[in-house]
PAZAPA-4460 file (N, C-alpha, C; in steps of 0.05 Angstrom, whole numbers, plus 32768, in hexadecimal, padded with zeros to 4 digits):
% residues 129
    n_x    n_y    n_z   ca_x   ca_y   ca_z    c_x    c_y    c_z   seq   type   mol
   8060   7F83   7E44   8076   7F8C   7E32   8081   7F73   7E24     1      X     A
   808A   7F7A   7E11   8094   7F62   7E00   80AE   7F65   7DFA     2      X     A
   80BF   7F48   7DE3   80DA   7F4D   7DE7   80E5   7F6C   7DD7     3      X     A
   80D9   7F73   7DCA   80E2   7F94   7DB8   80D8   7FA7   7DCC     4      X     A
   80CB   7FAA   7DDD   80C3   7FB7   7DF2   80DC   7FB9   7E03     5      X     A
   80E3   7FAC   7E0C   80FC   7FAB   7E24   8112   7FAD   7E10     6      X     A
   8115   7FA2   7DF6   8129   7FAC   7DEC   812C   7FD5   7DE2     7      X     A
   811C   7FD5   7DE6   810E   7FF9   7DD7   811B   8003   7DFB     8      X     A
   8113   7FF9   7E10   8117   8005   7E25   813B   8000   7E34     9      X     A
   8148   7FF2   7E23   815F   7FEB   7E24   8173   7FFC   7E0E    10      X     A
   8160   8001   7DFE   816C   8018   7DEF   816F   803D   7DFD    11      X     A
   814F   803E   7E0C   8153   805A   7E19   8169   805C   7E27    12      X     A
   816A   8038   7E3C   8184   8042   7E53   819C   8047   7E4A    13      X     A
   819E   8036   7E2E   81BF   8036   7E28   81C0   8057   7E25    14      X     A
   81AC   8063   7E14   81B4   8080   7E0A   81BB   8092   7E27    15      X     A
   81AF   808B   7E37   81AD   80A0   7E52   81C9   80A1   7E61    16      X     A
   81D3   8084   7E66   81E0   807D   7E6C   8204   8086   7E5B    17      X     A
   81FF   8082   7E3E   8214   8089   7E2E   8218   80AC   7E33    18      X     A
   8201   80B7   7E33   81FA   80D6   7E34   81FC   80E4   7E44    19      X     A
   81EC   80D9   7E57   81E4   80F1   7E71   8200   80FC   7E7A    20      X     A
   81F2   8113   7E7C   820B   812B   7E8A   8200   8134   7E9D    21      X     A
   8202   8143   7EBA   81FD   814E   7ECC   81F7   8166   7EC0    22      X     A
   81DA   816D   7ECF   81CC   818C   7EC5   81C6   818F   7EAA    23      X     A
   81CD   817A   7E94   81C9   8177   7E7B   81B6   816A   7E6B    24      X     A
   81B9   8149   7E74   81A8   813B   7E6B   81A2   8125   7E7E    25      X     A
   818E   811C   7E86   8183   8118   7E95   8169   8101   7E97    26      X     A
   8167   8106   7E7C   814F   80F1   7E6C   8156   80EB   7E50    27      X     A
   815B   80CB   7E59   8157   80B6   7E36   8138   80AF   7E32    28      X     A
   8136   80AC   7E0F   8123   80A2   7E05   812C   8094   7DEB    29      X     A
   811A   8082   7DED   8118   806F   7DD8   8101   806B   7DC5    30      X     A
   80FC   806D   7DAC   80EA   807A   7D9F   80E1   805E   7D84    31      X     A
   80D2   8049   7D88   80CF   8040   7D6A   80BA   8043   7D5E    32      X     A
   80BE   8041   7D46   80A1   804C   7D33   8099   8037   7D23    33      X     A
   8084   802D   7D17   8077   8020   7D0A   8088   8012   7CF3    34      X     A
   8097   8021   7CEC   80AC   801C   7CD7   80C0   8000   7CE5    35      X     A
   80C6   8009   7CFB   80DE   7FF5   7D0D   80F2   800A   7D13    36      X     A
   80EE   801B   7D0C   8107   8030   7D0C   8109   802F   7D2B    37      X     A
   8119   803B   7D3C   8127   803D   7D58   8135   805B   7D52    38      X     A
   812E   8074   7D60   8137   8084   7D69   813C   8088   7D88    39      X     A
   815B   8091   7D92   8161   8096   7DA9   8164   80B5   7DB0    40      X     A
   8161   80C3   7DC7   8161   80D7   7DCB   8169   80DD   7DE8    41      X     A
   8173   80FD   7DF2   8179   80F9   7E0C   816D   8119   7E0B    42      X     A
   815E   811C   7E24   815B   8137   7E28   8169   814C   7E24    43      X     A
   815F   8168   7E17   8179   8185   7E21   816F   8197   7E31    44      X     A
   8185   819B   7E47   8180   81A8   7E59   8188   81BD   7E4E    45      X     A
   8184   81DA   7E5F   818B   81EE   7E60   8193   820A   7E74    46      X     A
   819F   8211   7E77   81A0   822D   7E91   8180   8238   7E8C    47      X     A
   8174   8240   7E72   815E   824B   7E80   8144   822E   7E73    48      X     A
   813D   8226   7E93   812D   8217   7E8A   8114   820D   7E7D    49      X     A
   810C   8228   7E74   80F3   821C   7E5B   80FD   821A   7E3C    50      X     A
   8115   8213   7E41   8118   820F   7E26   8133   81F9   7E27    51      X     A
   812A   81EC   7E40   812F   81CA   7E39   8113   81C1   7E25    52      X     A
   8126   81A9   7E14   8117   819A   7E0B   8116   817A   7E13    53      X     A
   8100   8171   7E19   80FD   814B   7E25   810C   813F   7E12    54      X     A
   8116   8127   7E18   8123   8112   7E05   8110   8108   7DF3    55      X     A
   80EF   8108   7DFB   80DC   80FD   7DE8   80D8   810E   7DD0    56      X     A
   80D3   8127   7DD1   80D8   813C   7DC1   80EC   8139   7DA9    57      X     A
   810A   8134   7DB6   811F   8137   7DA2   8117   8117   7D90    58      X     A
   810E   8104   7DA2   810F   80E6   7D8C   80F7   80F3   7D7D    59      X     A
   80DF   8101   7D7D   80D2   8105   7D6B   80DD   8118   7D4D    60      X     A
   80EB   8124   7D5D   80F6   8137   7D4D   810D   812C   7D3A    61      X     A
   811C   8113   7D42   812A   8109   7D39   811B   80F8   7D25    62      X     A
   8102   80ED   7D2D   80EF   80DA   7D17   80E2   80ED   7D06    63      X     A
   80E6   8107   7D09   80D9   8118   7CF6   80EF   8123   7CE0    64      X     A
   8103   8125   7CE8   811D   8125   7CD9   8122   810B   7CBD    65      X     A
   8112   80F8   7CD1   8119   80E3   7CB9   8105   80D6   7CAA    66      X     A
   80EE   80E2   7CAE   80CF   80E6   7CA2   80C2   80D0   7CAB    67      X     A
   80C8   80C6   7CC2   80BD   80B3   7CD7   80B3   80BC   7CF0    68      X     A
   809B   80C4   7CF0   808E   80C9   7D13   8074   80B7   7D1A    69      X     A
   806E   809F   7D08   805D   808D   7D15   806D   807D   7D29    70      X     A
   8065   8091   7D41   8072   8081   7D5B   805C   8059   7D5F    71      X     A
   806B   8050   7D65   805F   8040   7D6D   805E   8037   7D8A    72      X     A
   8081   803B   7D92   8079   803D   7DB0   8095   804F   7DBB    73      X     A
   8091   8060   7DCF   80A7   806F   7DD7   80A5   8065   7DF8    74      X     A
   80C3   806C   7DFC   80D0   806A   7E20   80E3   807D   7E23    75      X     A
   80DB   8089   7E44   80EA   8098   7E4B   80F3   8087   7E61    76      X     A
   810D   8094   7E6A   8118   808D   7E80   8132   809A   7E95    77      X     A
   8131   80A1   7EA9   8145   80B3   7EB3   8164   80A2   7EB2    78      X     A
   8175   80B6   7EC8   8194   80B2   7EC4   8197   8096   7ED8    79      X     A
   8183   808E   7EE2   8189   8070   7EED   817C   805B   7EE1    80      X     A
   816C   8064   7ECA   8168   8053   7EBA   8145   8046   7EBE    81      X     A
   813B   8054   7ED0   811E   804E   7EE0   8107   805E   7EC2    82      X     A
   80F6   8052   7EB9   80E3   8064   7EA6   80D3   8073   7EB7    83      X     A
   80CF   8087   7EA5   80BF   809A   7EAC   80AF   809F   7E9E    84      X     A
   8093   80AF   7EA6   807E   80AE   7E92   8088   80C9   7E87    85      X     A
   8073   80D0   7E68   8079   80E5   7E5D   806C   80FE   7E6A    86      X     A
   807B   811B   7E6B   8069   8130   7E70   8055   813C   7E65    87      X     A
   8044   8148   7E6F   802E   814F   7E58   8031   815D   7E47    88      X     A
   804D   816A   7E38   804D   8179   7E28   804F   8158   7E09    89      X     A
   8064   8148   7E18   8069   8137   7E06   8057   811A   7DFA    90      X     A
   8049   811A   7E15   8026   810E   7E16   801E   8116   7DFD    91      X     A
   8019   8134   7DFB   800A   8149   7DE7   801E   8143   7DC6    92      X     A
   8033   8148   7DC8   8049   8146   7DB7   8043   8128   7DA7    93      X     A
   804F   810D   7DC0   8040   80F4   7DB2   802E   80F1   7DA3    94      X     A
   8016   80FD   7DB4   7FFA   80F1   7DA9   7FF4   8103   7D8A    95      X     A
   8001   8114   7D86   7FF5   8129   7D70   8009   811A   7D50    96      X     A
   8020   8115   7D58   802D   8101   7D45   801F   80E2   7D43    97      X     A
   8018   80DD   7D57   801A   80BE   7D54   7FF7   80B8   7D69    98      X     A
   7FE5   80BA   7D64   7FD5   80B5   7D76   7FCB   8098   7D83    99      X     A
   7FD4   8088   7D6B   7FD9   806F   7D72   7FF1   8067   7D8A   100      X     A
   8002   8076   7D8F   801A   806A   7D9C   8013   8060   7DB1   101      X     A
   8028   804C   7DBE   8023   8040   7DDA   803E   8051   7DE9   102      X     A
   803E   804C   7E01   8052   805A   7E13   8058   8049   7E2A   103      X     A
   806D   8041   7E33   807B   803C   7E48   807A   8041   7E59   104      X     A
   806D   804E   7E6C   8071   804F   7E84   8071   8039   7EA4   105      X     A
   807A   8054   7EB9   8079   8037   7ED1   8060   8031   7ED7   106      X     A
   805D   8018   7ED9   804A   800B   7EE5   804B   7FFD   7F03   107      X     A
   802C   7FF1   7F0F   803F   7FE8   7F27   8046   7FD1   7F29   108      X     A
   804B   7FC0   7F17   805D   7FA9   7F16   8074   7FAE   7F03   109      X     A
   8077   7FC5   7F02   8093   7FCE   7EEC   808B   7FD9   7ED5   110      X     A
   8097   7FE0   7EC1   8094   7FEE   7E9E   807C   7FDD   7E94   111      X     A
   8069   7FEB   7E8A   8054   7FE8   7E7C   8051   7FFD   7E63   112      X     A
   8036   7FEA   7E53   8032   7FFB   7E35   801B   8012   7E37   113      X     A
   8018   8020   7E38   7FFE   8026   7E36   7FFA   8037   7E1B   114      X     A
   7FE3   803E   7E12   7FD9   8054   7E00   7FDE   8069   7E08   115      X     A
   7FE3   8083   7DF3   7FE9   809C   7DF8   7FD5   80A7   7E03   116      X     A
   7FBB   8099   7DF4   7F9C   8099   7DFD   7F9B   80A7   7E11   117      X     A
   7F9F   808C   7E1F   7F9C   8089   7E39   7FAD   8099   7E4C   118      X     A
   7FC4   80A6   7E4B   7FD0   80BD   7E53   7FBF   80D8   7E4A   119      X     A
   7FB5   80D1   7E35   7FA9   80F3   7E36   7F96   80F0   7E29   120      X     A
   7F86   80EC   7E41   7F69   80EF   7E35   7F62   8106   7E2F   121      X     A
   7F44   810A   7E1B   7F3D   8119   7E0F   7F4F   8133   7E0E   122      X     A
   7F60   812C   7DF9   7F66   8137   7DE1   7F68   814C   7DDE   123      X     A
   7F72   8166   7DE1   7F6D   817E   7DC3   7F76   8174   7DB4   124      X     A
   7F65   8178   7DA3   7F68   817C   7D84   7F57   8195   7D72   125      X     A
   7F61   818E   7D5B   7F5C   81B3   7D45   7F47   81A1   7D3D   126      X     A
   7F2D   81B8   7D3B   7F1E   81B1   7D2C   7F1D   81AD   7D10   127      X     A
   7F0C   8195   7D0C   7F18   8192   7CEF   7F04   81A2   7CD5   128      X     A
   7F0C   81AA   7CC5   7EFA   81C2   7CAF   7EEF   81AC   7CA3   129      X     A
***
């Protein structure tokens, strides 16, 4: 990881930390895109739970708002501030915006980069006409 790396992952904690509510939110993310842009996000929970949405979700959604979704690299991270890797809905979600992106996760000597790739291998994808 490099110094915008740990700074990108210093951005998830602040949001989690400024945010998190009990039973609410639960997960920060930190989102930059090719541009330099920096989107922050915090999970939404809900009473019925399939229709929480991940914090990675809303920063995409927030880079799609502002016609920016070349992720370049995203981080999640819980309410103590530890990263976490993405779930496979947002694996799927990443890679279909940004297939290039790298991701954050733990490693075993601490936060590492990896390719979305490499989280999700082979792919669906639509065939192309």
């Amino acid at each position: 990881m490099n110094d915008a790396d740990i700074s990108l992952l210093d951005r998830a904690r602040s949001i989690i930390a400024l945010r998190k509510r009990q039973d609410w939110h639960h997960i920060g993310c930190a989102m930059r895109t090719r541009s330099g842009a920096v989107f922050t996000a915090v999970h939404l929970e809900a009473y019925v739970g399939r229709v929480a949405v991940c914090a990675e979700a809303i920063a995409v959604g927030m880079g799609a708002a502002a016609g920016d979704t070349d992720i370049s690299v995203i981080v999640a991270v819980n309410r103590a501030g530890e990263v976490v890797a993405p779930c496979g809905i947002c694996r799927e979600l990443i890679s279909d915006y940004a297939p290039e992106a790298e991701v954050i996760v733990p490693g075993a000597e601490g936060p590492e980069r990896v390719s979305i790739r490499t989280l999700l291998p082979n792919k669906y994808t639509r065939a192309k006409n």
